[in-house]
C-alpha positions as CSV (number, residue, x, y, z in Angstrom):
1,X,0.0,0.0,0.0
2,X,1.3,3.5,-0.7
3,X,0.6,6.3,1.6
4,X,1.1,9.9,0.1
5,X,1.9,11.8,3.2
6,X,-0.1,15.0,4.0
7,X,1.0,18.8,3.6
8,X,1.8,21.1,6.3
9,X,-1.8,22.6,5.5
10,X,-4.1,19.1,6.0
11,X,-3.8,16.5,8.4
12,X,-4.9,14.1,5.3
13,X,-3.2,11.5,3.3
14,X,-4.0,9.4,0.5
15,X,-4.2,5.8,0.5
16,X,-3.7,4.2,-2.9
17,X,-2.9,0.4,-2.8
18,X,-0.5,-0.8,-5.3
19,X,-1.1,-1.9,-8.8
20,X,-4.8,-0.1,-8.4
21,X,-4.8,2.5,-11.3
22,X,-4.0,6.1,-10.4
23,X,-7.4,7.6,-9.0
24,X,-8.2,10.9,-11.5
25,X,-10.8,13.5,-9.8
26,X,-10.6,11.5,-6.2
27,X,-8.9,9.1,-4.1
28,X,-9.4,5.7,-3.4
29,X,-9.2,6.7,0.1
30,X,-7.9,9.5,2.9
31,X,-6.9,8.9,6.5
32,X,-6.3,11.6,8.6
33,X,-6.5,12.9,12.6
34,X,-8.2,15.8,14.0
35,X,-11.4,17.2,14.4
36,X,-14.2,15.5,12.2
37,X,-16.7,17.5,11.0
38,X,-19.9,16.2,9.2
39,X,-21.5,18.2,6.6
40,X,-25.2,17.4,5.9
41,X,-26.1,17.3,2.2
42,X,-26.1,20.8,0.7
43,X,-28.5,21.9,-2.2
44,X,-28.2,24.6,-4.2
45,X,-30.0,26.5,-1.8
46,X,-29.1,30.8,-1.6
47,X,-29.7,32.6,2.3
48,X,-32.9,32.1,2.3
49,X,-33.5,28.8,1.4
50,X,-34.8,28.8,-2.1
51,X,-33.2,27.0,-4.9
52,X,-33.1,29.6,-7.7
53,X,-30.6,28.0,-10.3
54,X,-31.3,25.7,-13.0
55,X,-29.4,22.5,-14.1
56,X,-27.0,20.7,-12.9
57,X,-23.5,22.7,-13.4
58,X,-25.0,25.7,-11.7
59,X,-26.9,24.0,-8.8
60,X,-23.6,21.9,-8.0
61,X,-21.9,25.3,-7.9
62,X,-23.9,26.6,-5.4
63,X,-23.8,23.3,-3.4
64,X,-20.4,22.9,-3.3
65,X,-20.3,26.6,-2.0
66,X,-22.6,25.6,0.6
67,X,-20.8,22.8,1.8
68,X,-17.6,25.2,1.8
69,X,-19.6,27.9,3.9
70,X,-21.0,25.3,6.4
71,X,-17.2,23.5,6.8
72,X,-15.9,27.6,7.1
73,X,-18.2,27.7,10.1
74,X,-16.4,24.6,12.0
75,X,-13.2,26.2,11.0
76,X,-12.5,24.1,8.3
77,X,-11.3,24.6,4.7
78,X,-11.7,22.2,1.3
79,X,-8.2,20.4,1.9
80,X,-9.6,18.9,4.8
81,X,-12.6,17.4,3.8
82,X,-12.1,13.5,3.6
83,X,-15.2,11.9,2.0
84,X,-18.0,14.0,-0.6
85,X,-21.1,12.5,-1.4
86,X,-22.7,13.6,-3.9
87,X,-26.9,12.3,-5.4
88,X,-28.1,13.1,-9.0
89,X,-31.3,12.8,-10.3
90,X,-29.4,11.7,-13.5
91,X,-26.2,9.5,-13.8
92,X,-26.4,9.1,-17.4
93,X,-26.7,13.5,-17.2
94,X,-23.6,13.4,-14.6
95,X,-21.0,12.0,-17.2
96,X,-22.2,14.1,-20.1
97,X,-21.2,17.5,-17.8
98,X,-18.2,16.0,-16.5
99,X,-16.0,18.4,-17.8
100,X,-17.9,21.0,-16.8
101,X,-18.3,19.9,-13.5
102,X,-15.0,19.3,-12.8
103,X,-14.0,22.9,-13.8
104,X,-16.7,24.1,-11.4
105,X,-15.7,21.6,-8.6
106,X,-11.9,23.0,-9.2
107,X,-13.2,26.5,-9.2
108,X,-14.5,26.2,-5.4
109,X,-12.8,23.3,-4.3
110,X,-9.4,23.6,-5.8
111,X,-7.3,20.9,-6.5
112,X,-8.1,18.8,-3.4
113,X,-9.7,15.3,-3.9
114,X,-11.1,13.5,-1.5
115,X,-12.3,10.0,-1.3
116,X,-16.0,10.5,-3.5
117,X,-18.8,9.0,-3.7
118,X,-21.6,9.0,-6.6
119,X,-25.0,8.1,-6.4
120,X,-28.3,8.2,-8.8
121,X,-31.3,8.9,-6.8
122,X,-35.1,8.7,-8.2
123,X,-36.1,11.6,-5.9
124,X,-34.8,14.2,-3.2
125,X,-36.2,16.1,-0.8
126,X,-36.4,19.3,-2.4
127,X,-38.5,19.2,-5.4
128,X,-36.4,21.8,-7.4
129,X,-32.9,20.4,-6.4
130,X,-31.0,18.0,-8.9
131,X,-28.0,17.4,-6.9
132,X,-27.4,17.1,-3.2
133,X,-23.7,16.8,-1.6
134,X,-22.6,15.9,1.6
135,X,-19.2,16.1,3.6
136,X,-17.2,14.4,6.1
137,X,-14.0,16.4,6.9
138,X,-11.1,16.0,9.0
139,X,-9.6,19.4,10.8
140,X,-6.2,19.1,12.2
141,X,-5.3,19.8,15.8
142,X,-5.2,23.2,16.4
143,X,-7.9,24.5,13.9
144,X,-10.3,27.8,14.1
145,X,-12.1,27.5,17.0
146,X,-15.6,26.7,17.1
147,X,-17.8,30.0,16.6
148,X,-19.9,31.5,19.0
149,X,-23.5,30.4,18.9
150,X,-23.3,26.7,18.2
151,X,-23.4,24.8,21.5
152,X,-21.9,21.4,21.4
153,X,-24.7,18.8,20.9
154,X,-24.5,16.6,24.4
């Protein structure tokens, strides 16, 4: 197994076992040690709520600056996110924007790929939402604090 050992900045590293062909757009896996933080899935949802974009390629724009506000919040940035999920109404849909989507994904992300996940879904829970991504990241030791406001759930 190789271990690609993690930058000053994350407390990540990738796991990549041998002879398994280099990953391209995510990693077989990440392990890392800190502070985990659990993003719900994020829609393309604006302040208050409503899902005002259209298609795919904008709404996962918006998502994936949701998820990068909420992980802001715990102090986190996009390096240290370990696992994304993301649901599509439409797989076939997914890989005919996947240049696209990896431009916009680059755009908000950066170059940072974590272990992904992709799932087709018939349905989800908002009506007007076509993609839905969710987070799991890992802050190292000594990250933001958490802000002011959000009590610890006991």
């Amino acid at each position: 197994m190789t271990i690609v050992p993690p930058s000053l900045a994350t407390p990540l590293r990738r796991v990549d076992p041998p002879k398994w062909p280099s990953p391209c757009g995510y990693s077989h896996a990440v392990a890392g040690t800190g502070t985990f933080v659990f993003v719900g899935g994020q829609i393309a949802a604006d302040n208050a709520g409503r899902v005002t974009s259209v298609g795919l390629v904008p709404q996962a724009r918006q998502a994936l600056r949701n998820v990068r506000t909420v992980l802001a919040e715990a102090g986190g940035r996009p390096e240290h996110i370990a696992q994304m999920t993301w649901y599509v109404l439409d797989l076939d849909f997914y890989r005919a924007r996947e240049g696209e989507l990896g431009a916009v994904y680059r755009e908000i992300m950066g170059n940072h790929y974590p272990a992904m996940v992709l799932v087709e879904v018939s349905a989800l829970f908002e009506p007007s939402a076509v993609v839905e991504i969710a987070a799991i990241a890992i802050i190292p030791q000594g990250g933001q604090p958490q802000p002011a406001g959000n009590p610890l759930i006991p």
